[in-house]
TORPA-4810 file (N, C-alpha, C, O; in nm, 3 decimals):
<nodes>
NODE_1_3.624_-3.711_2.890_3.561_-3.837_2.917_3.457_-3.873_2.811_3.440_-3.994_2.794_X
NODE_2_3.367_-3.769_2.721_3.292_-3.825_2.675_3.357_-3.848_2.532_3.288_-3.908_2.449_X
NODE_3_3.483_-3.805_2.495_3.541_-3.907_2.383_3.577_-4.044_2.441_3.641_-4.124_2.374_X
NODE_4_3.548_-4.064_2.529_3.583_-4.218_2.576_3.486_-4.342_2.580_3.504_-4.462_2.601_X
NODE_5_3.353_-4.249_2.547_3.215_-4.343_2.561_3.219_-4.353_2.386_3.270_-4.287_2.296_X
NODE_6_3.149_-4.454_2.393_3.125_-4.480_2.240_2.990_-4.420_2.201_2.912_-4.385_2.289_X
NODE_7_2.961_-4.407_2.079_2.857_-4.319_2.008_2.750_-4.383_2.048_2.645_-4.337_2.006_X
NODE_8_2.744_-4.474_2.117_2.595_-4.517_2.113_2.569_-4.433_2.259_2.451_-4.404_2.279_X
NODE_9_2.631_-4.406_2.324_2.545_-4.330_2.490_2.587_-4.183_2.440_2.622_-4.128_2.544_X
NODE_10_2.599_-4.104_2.348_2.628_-3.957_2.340_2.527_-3.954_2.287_2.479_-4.038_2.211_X
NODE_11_2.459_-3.796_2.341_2.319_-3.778_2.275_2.340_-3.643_2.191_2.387_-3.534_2.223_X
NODE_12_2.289_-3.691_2.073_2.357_-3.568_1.968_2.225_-3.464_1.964_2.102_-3.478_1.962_X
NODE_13_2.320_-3.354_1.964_2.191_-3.201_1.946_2.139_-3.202_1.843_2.194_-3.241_1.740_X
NODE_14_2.015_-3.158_1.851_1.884_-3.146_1.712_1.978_-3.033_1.647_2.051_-2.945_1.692_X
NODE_15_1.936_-3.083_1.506_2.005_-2.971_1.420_1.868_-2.837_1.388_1.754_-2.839_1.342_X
NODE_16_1.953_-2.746_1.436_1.897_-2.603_1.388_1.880_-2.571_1.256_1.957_-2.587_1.162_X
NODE_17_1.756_-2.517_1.262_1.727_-2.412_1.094_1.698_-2.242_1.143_1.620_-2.191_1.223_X
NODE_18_1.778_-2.202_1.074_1.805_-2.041_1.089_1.681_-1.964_0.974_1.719_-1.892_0.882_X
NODE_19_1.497_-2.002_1.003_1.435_-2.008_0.961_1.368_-1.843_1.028_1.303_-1.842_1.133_X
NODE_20_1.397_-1.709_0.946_1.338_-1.619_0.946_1.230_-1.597_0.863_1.247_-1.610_0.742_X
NODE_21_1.083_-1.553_0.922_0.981_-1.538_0.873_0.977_-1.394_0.799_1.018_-1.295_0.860_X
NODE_22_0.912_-1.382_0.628_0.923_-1.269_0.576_0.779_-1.230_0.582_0.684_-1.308_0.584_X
NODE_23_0.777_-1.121_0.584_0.648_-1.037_0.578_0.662_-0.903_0.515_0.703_-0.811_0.586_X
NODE_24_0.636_-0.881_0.399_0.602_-0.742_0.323_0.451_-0.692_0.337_0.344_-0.751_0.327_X
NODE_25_0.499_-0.513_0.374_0.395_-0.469_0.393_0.402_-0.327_0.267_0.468_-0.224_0.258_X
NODE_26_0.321_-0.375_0.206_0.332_-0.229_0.103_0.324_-0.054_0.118_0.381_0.038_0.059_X
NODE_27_0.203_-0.060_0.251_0.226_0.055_0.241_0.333_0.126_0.317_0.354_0.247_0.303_X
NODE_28_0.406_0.043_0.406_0.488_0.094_0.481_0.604_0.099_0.373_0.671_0.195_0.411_X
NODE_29_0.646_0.063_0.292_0.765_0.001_0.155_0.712_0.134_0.084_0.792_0.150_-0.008_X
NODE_30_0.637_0.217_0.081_0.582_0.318_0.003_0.597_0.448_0.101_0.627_0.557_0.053_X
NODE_31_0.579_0.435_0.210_0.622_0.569_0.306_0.773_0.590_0.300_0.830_0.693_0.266_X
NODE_32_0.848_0.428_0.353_0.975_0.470_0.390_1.021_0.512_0.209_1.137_0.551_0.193_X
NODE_33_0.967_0.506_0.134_1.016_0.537_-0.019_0.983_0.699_-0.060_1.032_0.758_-0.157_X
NODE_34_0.894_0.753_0.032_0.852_0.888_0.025_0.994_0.962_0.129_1.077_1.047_0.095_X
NODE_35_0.978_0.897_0.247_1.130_0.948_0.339_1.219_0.970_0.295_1.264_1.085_0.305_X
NODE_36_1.292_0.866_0.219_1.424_0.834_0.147_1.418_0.952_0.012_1.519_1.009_-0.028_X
NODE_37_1.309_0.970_-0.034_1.302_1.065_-0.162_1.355_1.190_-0.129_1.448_1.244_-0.189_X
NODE_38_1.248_1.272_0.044_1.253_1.375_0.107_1.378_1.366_0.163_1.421_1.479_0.185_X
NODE_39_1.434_1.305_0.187_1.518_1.321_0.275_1.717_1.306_0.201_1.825_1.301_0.260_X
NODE_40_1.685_1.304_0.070_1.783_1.289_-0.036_1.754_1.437_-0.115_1.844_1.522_-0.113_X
NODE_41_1.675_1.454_-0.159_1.619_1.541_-0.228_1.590_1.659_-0.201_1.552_1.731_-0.293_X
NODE_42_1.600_1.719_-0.040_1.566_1.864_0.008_1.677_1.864_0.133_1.725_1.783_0.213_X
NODE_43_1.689_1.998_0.100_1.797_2.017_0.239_1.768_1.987_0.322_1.646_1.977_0.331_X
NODE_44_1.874_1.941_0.477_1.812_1.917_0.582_1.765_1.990_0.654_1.682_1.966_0.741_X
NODE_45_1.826_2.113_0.618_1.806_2.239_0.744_1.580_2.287_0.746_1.519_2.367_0.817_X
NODE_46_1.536_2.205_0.650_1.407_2.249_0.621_1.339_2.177_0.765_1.363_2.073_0.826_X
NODE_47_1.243_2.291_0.785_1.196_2.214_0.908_1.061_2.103_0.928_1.012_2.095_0.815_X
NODE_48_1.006_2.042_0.995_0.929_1.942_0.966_0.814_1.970_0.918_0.758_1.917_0.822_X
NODE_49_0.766_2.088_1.012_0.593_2.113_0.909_0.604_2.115_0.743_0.523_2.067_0.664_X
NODE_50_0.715_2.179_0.714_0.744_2.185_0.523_0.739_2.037_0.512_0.648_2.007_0.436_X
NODE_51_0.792_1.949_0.551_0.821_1.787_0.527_0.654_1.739_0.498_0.603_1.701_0.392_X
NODE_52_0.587_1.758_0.646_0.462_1.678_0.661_0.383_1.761_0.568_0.309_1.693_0.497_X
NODE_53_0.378_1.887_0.548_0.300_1.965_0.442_0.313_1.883_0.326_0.207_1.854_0.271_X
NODE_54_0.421_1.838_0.275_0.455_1.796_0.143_0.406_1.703_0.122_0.325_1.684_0.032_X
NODE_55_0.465_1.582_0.245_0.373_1.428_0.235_0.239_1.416_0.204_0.191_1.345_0.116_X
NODE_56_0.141_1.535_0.327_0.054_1.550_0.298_-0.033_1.557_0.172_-0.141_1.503_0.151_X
NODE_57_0.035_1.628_0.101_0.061_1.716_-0.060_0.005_1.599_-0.183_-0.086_1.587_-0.265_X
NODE_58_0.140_1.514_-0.128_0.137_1.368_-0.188_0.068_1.279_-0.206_0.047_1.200_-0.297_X
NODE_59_0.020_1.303_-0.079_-0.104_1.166_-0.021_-0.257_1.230_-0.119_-0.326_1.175_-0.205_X
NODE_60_-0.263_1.359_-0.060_-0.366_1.377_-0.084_-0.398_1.399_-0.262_-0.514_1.384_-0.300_X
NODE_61_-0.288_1.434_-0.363_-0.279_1.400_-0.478_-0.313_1.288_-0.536_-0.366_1.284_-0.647_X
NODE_62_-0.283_1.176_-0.456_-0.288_1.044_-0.478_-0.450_0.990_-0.482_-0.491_0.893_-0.545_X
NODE_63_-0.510_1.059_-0.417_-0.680_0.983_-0.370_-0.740_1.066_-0.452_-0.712_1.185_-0.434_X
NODE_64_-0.846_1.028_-0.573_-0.991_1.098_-0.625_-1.006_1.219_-0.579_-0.972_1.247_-0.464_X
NODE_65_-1.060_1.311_-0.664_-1.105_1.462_-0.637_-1.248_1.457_-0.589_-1.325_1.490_-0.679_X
NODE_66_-1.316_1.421_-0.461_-1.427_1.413_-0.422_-1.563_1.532_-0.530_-1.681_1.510_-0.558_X
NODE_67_-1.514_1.597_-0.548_-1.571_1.724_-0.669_-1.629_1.657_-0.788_-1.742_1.611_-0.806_X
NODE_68_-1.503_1.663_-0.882_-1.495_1.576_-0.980_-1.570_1.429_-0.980_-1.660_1.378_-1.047_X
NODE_69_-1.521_1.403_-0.915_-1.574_1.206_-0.911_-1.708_1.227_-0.907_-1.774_1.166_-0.991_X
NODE_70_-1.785_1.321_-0.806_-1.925_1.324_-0.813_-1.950_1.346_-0.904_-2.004_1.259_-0.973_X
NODE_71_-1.917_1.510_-0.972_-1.977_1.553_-1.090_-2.026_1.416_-1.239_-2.119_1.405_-1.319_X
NODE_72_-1.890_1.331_-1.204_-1.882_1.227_-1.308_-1.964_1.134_-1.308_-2.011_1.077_-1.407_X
NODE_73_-1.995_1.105_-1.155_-2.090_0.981_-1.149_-2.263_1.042_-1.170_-2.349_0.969_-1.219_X
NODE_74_-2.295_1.196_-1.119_-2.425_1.236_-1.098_-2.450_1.215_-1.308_-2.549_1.156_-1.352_X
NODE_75_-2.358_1.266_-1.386_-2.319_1.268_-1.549_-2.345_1.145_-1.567_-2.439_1.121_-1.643_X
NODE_76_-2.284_1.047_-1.515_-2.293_0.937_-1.581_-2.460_0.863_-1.553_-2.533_0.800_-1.629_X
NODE_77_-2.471_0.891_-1.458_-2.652_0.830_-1.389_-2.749_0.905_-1.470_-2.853_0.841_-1.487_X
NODE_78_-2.748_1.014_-1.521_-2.827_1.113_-1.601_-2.835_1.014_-1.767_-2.946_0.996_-1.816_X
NODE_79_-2.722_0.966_-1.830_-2.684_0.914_-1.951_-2.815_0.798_-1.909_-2.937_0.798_-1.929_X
NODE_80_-2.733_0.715_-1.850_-2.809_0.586_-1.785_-2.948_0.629_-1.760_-3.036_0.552_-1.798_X
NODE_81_-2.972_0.704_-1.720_-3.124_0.684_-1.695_-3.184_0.725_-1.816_-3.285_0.665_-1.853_X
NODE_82_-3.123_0.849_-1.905_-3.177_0.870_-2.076_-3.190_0.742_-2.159_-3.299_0.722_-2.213_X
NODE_83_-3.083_0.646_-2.177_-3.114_0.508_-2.226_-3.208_0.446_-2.186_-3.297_0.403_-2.260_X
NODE_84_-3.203_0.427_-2.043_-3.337_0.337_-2.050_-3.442_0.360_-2.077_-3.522_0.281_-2.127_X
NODE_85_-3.469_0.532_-2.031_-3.583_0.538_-2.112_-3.630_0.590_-2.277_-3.735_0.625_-2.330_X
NODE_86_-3.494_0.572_-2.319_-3.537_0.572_-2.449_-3.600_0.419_-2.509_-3.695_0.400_-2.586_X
NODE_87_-3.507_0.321_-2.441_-3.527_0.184_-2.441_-3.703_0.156_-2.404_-3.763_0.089_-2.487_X
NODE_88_-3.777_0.203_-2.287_-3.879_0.175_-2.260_-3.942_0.248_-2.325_-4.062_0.225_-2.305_X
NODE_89_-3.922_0.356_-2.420_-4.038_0.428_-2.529_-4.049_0.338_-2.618_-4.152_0.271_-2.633_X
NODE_90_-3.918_0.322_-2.703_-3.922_0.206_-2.777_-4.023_0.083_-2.757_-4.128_0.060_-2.815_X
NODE_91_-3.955_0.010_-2.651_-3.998_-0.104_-2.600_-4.172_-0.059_-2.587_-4.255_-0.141_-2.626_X
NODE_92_-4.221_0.083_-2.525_-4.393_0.014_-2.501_-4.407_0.103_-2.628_-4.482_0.197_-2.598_X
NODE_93_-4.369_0.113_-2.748_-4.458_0.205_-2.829_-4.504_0.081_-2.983_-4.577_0.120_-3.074_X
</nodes>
């Protein structure tokens, strides 16, 4: 019947957009890239603490040597404070 009405009384459906929202998250794009490495790269039969030991391994390679970094910055504040006051001998002499 409704090929029998003319186009003016048929009410036509809104056209759809197949509009998926993207969202990248880096650090998760960087774990599942550590998985895929481990999990290509070492037998399976290894059991999980060796896995999370390793990640661990990884991670913690990745961040500053709390040691070091001090040693560098207490070094570097020592320099800095010798300049200036070589600067202020200068400067009041």
């Amino acid at each position: 019947m409704s090929s029998l009405l003319p186009p003016l009384f048929q009410v036509k459906k809104p056209k759809r957009f197949e509009y998926k929202p993207r969202y990248y998250d880096q650090e998760k794009e960087r774990i599942e890239k550590l998985k895929q490495k481990y999990a290509q790269t070492e037998d399976n039969e290894e059991d999980l603490a060796t896995i999370k030991a390793r990640l661990s391994e990884d991670l913690r390679s990745q961040r500053p040597n709390r040691k070091t970094s001090g040693l560098l910055s207490s070094t570097k504040l020592l320099i800095y404070l010798a300049l200036i006051a070589l600067l202020l001998f200068l400067v009041l002499k």
